[in-house]
C-alpha positions in Angstrom: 129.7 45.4 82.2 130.3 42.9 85.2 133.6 41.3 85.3 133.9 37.7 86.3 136.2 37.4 89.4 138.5 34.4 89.9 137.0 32.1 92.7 139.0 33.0 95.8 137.7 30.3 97.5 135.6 26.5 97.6 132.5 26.3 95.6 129.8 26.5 98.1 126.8 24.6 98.8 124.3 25.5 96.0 121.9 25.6 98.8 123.1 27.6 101.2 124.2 31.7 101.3 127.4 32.7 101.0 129.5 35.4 101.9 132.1 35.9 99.4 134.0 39.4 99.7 136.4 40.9 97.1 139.2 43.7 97.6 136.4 46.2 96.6 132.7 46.7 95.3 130.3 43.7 96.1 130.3 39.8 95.9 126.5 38.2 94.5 125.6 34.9 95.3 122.5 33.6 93.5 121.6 31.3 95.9 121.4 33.8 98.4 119.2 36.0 96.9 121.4 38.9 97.8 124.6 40.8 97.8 126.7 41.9 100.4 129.3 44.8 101.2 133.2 44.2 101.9 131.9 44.6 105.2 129.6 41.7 104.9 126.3 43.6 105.4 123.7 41.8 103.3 122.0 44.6 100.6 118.6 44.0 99.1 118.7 43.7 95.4 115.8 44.7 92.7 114.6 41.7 90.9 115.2 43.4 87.5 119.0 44.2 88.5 119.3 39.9 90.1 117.9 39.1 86.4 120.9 40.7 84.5 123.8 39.3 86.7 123.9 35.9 84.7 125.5 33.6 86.8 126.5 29.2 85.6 123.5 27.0 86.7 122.9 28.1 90.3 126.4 26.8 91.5 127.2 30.1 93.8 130.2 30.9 91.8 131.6 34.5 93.1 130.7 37.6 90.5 132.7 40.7 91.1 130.8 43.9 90.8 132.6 47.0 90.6 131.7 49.6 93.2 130.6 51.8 89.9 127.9 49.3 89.5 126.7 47.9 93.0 123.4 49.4 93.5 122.8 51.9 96.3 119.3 52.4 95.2 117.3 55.1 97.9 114.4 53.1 99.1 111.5 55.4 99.6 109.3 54.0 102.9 106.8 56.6 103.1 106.1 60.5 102.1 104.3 62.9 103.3 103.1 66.4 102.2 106.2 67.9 102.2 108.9 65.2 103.2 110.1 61.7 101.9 111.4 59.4 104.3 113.9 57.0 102.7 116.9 54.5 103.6 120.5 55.9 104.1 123.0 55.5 101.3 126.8 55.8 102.1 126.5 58.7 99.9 124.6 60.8 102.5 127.7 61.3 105.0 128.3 64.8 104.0 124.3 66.1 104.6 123.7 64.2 107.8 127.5 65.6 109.5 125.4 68.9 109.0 122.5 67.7 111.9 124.1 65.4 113.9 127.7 67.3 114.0 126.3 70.4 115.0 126.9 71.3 118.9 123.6 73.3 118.9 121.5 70.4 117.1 123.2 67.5 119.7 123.7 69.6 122.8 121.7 66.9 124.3 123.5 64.0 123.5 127.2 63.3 125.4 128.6 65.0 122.2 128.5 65.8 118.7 129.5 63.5 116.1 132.7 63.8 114.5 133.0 62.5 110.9 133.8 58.5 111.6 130.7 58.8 114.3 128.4 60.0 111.1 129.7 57.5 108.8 129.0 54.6 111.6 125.5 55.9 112.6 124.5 55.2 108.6 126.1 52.2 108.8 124.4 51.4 111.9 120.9 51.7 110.6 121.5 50.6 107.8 122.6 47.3 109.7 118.9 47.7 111.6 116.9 47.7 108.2 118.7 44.2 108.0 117.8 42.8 111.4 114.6 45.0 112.4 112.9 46.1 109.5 113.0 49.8 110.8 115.4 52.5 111.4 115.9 56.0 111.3 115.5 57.2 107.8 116.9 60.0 106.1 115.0 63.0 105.7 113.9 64.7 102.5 112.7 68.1 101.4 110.2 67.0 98.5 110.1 69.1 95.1 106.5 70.2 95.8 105.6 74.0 94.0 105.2 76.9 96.4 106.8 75.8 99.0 106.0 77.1 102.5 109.0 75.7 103.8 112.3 78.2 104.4 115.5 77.6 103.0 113.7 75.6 100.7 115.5 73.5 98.3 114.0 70.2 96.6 114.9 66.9 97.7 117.1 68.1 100.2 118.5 65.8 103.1 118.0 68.1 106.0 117.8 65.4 108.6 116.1 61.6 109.4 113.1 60.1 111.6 112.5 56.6 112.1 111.7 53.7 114.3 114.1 51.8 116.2 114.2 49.0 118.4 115.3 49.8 121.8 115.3 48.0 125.1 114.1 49.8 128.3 114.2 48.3 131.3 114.2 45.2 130.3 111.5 45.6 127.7 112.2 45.7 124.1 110.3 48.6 122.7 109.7 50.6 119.3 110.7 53.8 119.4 110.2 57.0 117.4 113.4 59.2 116.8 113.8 62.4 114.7 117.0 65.0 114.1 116.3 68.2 111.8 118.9 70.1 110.8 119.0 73.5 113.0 117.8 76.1 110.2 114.6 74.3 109.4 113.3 74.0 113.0 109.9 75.9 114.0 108.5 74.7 111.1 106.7 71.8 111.7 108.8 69.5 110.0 110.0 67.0 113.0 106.2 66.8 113.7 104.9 66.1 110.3 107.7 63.2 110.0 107.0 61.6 113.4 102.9 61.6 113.1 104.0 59.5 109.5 106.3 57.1 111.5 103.8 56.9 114.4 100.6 56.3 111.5 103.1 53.6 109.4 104.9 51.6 112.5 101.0 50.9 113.9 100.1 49.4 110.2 102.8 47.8 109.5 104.3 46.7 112.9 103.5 43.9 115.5 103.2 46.6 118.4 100.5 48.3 120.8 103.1 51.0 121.8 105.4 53.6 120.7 107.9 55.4 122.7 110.1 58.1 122.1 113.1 58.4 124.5 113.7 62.5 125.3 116.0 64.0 127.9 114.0 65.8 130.6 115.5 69.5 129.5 115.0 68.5 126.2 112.2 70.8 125.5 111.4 70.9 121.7 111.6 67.3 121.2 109.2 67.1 123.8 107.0 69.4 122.4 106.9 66.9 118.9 106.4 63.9 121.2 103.1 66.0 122.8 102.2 66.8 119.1 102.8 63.1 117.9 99.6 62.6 120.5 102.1 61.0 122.9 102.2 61.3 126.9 104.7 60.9 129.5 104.7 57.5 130.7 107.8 57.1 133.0 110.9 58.3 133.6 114.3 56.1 133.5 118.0 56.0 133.5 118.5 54.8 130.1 122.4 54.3 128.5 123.4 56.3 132.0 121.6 59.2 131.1 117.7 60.1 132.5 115.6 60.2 130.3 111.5 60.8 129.6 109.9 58.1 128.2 106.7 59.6 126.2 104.2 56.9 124.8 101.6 56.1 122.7 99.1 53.0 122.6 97.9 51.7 119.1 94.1 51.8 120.7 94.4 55.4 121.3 94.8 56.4 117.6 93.0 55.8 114.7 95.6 53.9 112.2 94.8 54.8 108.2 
């Protein structure tokens, strides 16, 4: 049941969006179209959930929904045969601190990630899917039979791969990123994820080039970049840190 929140402010234009924020949970606005976190970032809402939030002819008035109820609905963007690639949730803190907080996985970053650095880096793409499109997407294990895959354990976050927009020396630039969880790497899995992000960013993009952005003595990431049918293009000094720039022209593959 949605509980009707005491305006805290003005009505609104009618017309315009509006970013109404309560002490907790979400504010809609109909106009708007959307609803958007205490934080203020906007969240995309299914047409059957905007039908059953009734709100007084159109006039913007606040509706409080409890954080019990505000959707946080996984939005699947593409599968393949063994993995589902989907949007971050809040909810996936705890699974992703296991890649991207592990000194082993991120020994090529400045550091691993302690818990508020997790929480931010969902936060962050999630922020991306709002202003980009893309992002990195979390990484699933699907519930396939006779799975080849160790450890295995369906639908199970085990890492993300994605598409981000990045500028490099003075070019902004798409760019394919992937982090597996340590105890499923030699099995393919970073490779099968990226050759989906490479196949869906050339459909469903405005680009004739992918990059991915690898430290030199980063050898294994290097190796899926090869396998993602990419090449070394240049090297650059990129967030003071050199990096290999690996690439990929649209012409050169063969989009489904």
């Amino acid at each position: 049941m949605i509980r009707r929140a005491r305006r805290l402010a003005p009505r609104p234009d009618p017309k315009k969006p509006t970013n109404l924020r309560g002490d907790a949970g979400v504010w809609y606005c109909e106009s708007s179209d959307r609803i958007r976190d205490r934080d203020g970032a906007r969240i995309h809402v299914a047409p059957l959930l905007r039908r059953s939030w009734r709100l007084e002819r159109n006039q913007c008035r606040g509706s409080f929904i409890s954080p019990r109820f505000a959707p946080t609905q996984r939005m699947t963007i593409l599968q393949t045969p063994r993995l589902l690639l989907r949007e971050f949730t809040p909810q996936d803190a705890d699974a992703l601190a296991l890649v991207i907080s592990d000194p082993e996985t991120m020994r090529y970053y400045p550091a691993p990630y302690d818990r508020a650095g997790v929480e931010h880096w969902i936060e962050r793409n999630r922020q991306r899917y709002q202003d980009d499109g893309v992002g990195l997407w979390a990484m699933e294990l699907k519930n396939i039979q006779d799975s080849d895959v160790q450890g295995f354990e369906s639908h199970t976050m085990i890492g993300d791969c994605g598409i981000t927009r990045q500028q490099v020396a003075g070019e902004y630039l798409y760019e394919i990123g992937y982090h597996l969880r340590r105890d499923f790497w030699g099995q393919g899995l970073a490779t099968e994820a990226a050759i989906a992000c490479r196949d869906w960013a050339f459909a469903h993009l405005k680009t004739e080039r992918l990059i991915s952005l690898i430290r030199p003595e980063n050898l294994p990431s290097r190796r899926v970049a090869e396998r993602n049918g990419m090449t070394f293009w240049k090297e650059v000094n990129w967030r003071g840190l050199q990096h290999c720039v690996y690439s990929i022209e649209k012409s050169a593959i063969i989009v489904p």
